[in-house]
C-alpha positions as CSV (number, residue, x, y, z in Angstrom):
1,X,0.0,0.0,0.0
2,X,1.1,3.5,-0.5
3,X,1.4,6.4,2.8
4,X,-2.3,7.9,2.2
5,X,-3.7,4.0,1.7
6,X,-1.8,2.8,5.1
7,X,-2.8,5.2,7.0
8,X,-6.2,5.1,5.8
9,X,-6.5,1.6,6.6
10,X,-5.8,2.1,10.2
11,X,-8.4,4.9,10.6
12,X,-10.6,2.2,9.2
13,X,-9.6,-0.7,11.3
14,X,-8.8,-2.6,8.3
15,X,-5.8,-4.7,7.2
16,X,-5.6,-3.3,4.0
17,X,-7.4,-1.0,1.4
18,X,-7.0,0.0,-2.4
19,X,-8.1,3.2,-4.1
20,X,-11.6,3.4,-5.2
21,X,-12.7,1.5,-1.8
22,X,-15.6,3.4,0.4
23,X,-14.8,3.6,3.7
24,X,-15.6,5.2,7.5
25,X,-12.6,6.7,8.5
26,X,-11.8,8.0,12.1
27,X,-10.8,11.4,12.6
28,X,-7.9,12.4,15.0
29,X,-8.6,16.2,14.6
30,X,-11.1,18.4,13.1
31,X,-10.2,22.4,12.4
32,X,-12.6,25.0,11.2
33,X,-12.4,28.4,10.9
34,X,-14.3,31.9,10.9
35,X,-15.2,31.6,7.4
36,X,-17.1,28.1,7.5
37,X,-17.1,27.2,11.4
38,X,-20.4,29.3,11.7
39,X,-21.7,27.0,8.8
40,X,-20.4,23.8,10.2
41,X,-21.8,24.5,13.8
42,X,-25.3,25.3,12.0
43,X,-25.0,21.7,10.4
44,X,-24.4,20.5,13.4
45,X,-27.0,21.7,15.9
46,X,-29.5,21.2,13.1
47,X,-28.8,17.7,12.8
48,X,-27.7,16.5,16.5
49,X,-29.8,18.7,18.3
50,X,-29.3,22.4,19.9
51,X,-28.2,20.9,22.9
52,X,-25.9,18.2,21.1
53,X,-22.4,17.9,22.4
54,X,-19.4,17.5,20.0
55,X,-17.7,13.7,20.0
56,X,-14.8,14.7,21.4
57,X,-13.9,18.2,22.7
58,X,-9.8,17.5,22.7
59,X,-9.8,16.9,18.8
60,X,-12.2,19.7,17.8
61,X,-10.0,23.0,16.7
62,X,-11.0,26.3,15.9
63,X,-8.6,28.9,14.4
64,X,-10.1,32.1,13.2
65,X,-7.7,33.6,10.7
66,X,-9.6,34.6,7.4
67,X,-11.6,38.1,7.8
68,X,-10.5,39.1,11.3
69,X,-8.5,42.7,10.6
70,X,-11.8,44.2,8.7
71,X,-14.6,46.5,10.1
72,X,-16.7,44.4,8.2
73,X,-19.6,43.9,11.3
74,X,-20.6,40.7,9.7
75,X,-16.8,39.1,9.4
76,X,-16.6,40.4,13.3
77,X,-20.0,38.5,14.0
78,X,-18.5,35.1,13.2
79,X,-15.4,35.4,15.2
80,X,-18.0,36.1,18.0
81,X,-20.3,33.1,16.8
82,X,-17.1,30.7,17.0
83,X,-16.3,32.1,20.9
84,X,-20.0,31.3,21.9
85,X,-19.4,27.5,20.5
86,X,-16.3,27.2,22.2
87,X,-17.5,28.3,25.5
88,X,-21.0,25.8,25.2
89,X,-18.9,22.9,24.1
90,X,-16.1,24.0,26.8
91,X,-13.5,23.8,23.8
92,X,-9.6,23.7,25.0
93,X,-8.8,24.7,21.5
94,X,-9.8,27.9,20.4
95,X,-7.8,30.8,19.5
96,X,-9.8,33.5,19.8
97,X,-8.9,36.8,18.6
98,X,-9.6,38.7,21.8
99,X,-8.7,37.7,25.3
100,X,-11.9,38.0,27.2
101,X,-14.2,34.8,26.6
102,X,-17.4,36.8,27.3
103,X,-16.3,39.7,24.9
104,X,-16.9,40.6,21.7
105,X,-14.6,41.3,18.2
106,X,-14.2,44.3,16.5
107,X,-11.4,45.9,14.7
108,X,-10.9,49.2,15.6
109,X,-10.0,51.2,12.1
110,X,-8.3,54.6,14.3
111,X,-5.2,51.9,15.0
112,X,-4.8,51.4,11.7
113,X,-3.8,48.0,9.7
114,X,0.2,48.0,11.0
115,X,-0.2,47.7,14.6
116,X,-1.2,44.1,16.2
117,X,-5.2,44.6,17.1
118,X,-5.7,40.5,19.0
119,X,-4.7,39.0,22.2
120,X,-2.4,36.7,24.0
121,X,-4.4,33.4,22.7
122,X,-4.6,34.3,18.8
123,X,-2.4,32.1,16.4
124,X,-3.1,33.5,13.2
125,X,-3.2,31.5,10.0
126,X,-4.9,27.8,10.5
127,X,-2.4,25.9,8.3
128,X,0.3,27.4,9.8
129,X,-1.2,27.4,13.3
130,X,-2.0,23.7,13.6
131,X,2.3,22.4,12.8
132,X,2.9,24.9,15.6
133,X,0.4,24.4,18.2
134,X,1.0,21.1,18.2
135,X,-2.0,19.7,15.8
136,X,-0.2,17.9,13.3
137,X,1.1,14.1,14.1
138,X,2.3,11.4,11.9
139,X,0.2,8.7,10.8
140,X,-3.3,10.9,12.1
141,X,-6.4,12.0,10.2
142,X,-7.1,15.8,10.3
143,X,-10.0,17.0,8.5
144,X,-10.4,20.5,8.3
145,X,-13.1,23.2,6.5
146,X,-10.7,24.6,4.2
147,X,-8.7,23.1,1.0
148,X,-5.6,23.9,2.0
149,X,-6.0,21.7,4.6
150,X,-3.4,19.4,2.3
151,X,-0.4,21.7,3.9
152,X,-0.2,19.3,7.3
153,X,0.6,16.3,4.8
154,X,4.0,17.7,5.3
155,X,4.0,15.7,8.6
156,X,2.9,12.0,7.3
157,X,-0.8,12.4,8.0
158,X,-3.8,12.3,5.9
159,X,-5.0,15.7,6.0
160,X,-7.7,17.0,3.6
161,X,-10.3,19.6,3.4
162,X,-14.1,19.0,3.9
163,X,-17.3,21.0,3.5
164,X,-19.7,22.8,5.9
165,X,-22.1,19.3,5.4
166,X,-19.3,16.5,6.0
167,X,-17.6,18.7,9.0
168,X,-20.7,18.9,10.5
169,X,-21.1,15.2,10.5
170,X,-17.9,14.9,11.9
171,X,-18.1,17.1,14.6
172,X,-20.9,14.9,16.0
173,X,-19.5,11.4,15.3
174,X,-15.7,11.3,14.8
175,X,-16.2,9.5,11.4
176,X,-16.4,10.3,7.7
177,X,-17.1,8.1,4.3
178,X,-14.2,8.7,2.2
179,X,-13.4,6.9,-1.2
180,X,-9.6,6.1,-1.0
181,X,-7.6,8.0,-3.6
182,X,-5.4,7.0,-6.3
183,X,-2.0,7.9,-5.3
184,X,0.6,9.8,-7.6
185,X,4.2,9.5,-6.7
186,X,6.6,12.1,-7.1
187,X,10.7,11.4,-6.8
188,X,12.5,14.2,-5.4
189,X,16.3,14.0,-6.3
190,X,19.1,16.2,-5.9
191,X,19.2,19.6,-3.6
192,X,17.9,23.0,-4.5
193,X,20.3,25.5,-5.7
194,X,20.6,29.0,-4.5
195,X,17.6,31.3,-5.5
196,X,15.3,28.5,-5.9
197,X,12.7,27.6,-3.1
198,X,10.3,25.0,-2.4
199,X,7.5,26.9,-4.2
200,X,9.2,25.9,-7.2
201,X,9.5,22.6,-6.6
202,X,5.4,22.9,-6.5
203,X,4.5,24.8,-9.6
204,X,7.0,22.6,-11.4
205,X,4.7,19.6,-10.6
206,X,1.3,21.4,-11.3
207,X,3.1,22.5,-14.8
208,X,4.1,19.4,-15.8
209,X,0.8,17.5,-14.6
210,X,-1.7,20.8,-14.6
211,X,-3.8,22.3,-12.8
212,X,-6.2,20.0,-12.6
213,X,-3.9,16.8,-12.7
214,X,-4.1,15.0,-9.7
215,X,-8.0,15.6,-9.4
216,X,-9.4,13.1,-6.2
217,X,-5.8,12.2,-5.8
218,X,-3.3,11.5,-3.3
219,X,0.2,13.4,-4.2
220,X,2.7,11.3,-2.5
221,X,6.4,13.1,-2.4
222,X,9.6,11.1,-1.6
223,X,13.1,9.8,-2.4
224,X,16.0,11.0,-1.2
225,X,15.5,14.6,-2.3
226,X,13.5,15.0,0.9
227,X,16.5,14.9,3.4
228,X,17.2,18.7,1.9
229,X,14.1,19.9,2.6
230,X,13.0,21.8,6.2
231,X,9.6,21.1,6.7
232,X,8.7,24.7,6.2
233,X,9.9,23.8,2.6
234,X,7.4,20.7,2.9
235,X,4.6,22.4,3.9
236,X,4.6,24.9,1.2
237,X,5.0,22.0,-1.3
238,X,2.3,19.9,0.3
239,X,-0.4,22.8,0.6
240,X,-0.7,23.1,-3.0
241,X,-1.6,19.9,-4.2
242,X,-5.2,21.0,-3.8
243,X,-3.9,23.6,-7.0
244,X,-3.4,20.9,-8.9
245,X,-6.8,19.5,-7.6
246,X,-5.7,16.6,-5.5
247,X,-7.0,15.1,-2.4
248,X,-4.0,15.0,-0.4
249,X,-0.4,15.2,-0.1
250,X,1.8,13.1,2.0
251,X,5.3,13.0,3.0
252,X,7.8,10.2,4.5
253,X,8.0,10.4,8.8
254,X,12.1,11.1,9.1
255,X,14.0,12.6,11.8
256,X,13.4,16.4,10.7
257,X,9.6,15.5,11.1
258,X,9.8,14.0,14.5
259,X,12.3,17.2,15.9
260,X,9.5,19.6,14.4
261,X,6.3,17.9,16.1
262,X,8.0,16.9,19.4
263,X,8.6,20.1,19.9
264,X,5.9,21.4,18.9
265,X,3.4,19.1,21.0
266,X,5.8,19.2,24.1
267,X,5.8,23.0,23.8
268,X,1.8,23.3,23.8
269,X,1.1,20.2,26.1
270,X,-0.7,18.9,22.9
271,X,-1.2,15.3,22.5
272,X,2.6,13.3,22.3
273,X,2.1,10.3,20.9
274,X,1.9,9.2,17.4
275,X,2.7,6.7,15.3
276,X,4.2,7.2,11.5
277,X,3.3,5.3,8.8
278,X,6.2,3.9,6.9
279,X,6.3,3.1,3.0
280,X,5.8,-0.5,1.8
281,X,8.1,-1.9,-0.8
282,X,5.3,-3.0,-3.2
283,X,3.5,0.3,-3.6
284,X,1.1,0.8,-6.7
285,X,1.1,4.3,-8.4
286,X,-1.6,5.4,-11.1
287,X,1.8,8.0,-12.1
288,X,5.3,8.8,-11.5
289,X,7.5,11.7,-11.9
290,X,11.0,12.4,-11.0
291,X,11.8,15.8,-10.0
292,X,15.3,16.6,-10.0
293,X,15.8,19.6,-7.5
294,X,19.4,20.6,-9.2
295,X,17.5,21.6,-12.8
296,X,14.6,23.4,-11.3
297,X,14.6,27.3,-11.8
298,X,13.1,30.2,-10.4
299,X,8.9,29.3,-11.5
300,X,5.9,31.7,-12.2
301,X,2.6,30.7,-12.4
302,X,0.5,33.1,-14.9
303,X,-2.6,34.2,-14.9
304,X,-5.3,32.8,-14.7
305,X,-4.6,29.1,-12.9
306,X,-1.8,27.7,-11.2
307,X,-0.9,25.6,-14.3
308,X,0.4,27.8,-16.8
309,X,4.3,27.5,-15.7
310,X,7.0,30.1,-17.1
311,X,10.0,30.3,-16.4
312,X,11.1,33.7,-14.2
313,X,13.9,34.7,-16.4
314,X,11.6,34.3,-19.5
315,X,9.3,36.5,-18.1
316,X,11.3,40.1,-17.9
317,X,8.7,41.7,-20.3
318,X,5.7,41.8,-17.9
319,X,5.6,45.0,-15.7
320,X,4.0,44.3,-12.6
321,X,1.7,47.1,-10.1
322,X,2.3,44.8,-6.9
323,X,4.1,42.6,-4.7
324,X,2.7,40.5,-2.1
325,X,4.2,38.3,0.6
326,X,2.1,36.1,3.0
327,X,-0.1,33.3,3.8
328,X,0.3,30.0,5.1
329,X,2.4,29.1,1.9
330,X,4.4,32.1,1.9
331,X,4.4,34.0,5.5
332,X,6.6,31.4,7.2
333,X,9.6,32.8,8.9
334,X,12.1,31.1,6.1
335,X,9.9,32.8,3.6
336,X,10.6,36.1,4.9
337,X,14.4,35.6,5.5
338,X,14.7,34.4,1.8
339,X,12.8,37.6,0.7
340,X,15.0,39.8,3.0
341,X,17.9,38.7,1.7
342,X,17.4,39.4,-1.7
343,X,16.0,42.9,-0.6
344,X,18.8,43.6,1.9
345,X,20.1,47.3,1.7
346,X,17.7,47.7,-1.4
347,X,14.5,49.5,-2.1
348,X,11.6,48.7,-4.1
349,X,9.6,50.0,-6.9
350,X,6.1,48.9,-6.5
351,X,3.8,48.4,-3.8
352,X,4.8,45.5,-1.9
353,X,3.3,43.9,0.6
354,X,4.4,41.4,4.1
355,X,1.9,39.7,6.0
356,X,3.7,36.8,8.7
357,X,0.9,34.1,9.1
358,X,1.3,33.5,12.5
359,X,2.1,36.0,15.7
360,X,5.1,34.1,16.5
361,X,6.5,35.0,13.1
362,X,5.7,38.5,13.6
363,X,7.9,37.9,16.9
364,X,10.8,36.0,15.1
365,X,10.9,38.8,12.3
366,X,11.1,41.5,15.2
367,X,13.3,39.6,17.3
368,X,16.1,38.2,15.0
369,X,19.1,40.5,14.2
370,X,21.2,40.5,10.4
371,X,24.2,42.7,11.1
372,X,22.6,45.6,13.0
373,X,18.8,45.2,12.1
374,X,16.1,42.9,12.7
375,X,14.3,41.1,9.5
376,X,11.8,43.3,10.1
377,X,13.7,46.9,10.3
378,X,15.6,45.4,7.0
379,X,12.1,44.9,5.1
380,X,10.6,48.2,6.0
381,X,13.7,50.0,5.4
382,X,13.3,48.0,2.0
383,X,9.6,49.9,1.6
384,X,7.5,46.2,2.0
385,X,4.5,47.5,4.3
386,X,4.7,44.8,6.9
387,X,1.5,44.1,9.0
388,X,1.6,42.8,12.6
389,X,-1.4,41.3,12.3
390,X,-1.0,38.1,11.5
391,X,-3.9,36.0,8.9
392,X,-4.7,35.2,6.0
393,X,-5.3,39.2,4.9
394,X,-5.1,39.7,0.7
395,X,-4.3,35.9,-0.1
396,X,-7.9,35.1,-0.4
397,X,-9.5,39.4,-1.3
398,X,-11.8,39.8,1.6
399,X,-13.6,42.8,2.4
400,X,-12.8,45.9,1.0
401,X,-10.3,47.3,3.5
402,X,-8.6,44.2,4.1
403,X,-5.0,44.6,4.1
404,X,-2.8,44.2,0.8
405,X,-6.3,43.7,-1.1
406,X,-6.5,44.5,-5.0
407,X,-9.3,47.0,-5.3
408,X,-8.4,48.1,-8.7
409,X,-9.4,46.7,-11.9
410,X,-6.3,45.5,-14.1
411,X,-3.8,45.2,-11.3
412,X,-0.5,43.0,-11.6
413,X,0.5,41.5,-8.7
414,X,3.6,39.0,-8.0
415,X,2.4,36.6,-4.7
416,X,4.1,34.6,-2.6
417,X,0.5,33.1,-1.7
418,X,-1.2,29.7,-3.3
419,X,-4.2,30.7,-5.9
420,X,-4.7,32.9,-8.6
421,X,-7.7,32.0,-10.3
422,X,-9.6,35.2,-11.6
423,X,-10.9,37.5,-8.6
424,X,-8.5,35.9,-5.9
425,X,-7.0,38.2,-4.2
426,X,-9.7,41.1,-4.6
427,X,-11.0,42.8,-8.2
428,X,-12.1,40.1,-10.4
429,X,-10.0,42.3,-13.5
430,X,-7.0,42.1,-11.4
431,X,-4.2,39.5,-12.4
432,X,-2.0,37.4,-10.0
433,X,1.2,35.5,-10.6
434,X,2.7,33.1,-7.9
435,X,6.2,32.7,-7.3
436,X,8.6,32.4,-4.6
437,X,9.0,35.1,-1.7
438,X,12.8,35.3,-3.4
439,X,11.4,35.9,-7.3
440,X,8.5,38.4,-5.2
441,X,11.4,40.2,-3.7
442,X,13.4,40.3,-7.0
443,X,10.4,41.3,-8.6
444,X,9.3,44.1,-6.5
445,X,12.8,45.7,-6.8
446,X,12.4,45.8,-10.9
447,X,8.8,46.9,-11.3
448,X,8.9,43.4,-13.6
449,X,9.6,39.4,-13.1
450,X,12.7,39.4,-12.3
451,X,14.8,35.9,-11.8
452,X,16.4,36.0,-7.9
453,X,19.4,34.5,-8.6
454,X,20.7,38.0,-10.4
455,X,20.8,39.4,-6.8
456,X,21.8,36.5,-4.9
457,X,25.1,36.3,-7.6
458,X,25.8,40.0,-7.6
């Protein structure tokens, strides 16, 4: 069997499964946010009763991260909505914007968007949240209301998003009928070269196999390419196999996955124990592709889906109006740090944009010196308008006055984020193209796509 059919298997209680089997699956953790928890919890009172208590309240999760920094009164509503669920159901794991459990949200406009508006409990982006709160084991099933979900295959789990309908089910019984994907293997050999990033690694695959490729199917990575990657590099890779419409990603359990969630779970008193699933030696796989991480280059992906692949360097005739950098694929600490370091002691030419997904990245970026400056002073001395206020801000539009957001018609804008399908990150005229934070940096100093690696040599 391949990772995502052992695991399955086990959440079953079955020896052994193949893809195309119907099965009930147990769940080890289910995460919804502000944007569908109000949705999922109407499911689920509807169904089980208004009095109904969730199956277990140590594996429910709720992260509200989507439209938190707006003064949109309904976005601010469902924050509020998720707080009164958590309370009812007595909830351990909520991470609530505001401090005071009987309060209520709103974001106060006079403080601007720069300065941190949420309390000492708030964890910002969900994918990003869950790895470092101590969510994500090996060898578990986490379901969660959001497809990006995929991103916590990083750490050998089945992880995959749901709707409103099947998280509702969930929340009352634990269990969900799943048809067991196909699984698609992809051989990672060799070791990035300077300038090049995991994103590339991932809109490499969704060019070669579009976007649309691995539709209702697991996107197993492996081979001894992996070793080189940190699992921040993982997680970005995993999180968009949903772009190129599959059902899941996995990865192999190694050493660098056990350092990241022991600490992680010891850190948060989250639940320790787990148990990896390892790879059999007669797997079946509906495709193969090897990737060879020494040829890869500095990727775009155009406008208007994450399949049309360039190259960066073939791409210096397209003048750009933005740059963005954020989001649980691109606002990880090693996401900024690459972007710095290309704009170190530089300044750019367009409108850019830096949004840290999670508080604690906000913290690293403020706290961690190069030379005489933090990250943070050497980005804003740079001109990137960097946000405290950790979430999932432009990468998804939002309400009008949501941070970074495209409210002009025929906007170009260079993103560090995971989808740009027409309308994604604000006007529905606008046009987004994905890269790297180091080709967003490169970029944003040009006023054009601009290949990193001319900085990074001279």
């Amino acid at each position: 069997m391949t990772l995502t059919e052992k695991l399955l298997a086990r959440a079953a209680g079955q020896a052994a499964v193949q893809a195309g089997d119907n099965i009930w699956v147990k769940a080890d953790v289910l995460m919804t946010h502000d944007v569908c928890g109000p949705g999922t919890i109407g499911v689920f009172k509807r169904e089980f009763g208004q009095t109904a208590k969730v199956w277990n309240r140590e594996r429910v999760v709720i992260i509200p991260d989507h439209y938190i920094f707006t003064a949109d009164s309904k976005s601010n509503r469902n924050v509020d909505i998720l707080r009164d669920f958590a309370r009812e159901q007595g909830l351990p794991y909520f991470y609530d914007v505001i401090d005071d459990p009987n309060g209520h949200w709103q974001f106060d406009t006079s403080k601007g968007l720069l300065k941190k508006q949420y309390g000492s409990n708030y964890a910002g982006v969900c994918h990003a949240a869950l790895p470092a709160k101590g969510h994500t084991r090996p060898g578990e099933v986490l379901f969660g209301t959001d497809s990006h979900t995929c991103m916590a295959g990083a750490f050998n789990e089945f992880a995959t998003g749901i709707g409103n309908t099947d998280a509702g089910f969930v929340m009352g019984t634990g269990k969900l009928l799943i048809k067991v994907p196909e699984t698609m293997r992809f051989r990672l050999e060799g070791k990035l070269q300077p300038g090049v990033m995991a994103k590339d690694v991932i809109l490499h695959v969704i060019g070669e196999i579009g976007f649309d490729g691995a539709t209702y199917r697991a996107m197993q990575f492996d081979g001894p390419g992996i070793a080189s990657l940190s699992m921040d590099d993982r997680m970005t890779i995993a999180n968009m196999a949903i772009e190129a419409g599959g059902k899941n990603a996995i990865f192999p359990f190694d050493s660098r996955t056990a350092e990241y969630v022991n600490a992680r779970t010891s850190l948060n008193g989250t639940k320790q124990a787990y148990e990896p699933v390892e790879p059999d030696a007669d797997q079946k796989f509906v495709y193969e592709l090897v990737v060879n991480l020494d040829q890869l280059e500095p990727t775009v992906a155009c406008h208007p889906d994450p399949g049309q692949r360039k190259k960066a360097k073939d791409m210096g005739h397209l003048k750009l109006d933005r740059a963005y950098v954020g989001s649980c694929t691109g606002g990880k600490t090693s996401d900024f740090v690459e972007f710095a370091r290309v704009l170190r002691g530089k300044k750019v030419v367009i409108d850019t944009f830096g949004v840290p997904a999670t508080p604690d990245i906000v913290r690293d970026l403020q706290s961690t010196r190069w030379g005489h400056q933090t990250i943070w002073q050497i980005l804003e001395e740079a001109g990137v308008r960097m946000t405290e206020n950790a979430g999932c801000a432009a990468c998804l539009g939002g309400p009008v006055d949501t941070f970074g957001r495209i409210n002009q018609p025929g906007l170009k804008c260079i993103s560090a984020t995971n989808r740009n399908f027409p309308g994604r990150m604000g006007d529905k005229e606008s046009q987004v193209f994905l890269a790297s934070p180091a080709t967003v940096a490169a970029s944003a100093l040009t006023g054009h796509v601009t290949d990193p690696r001319e900085y990074l040599t001279n």
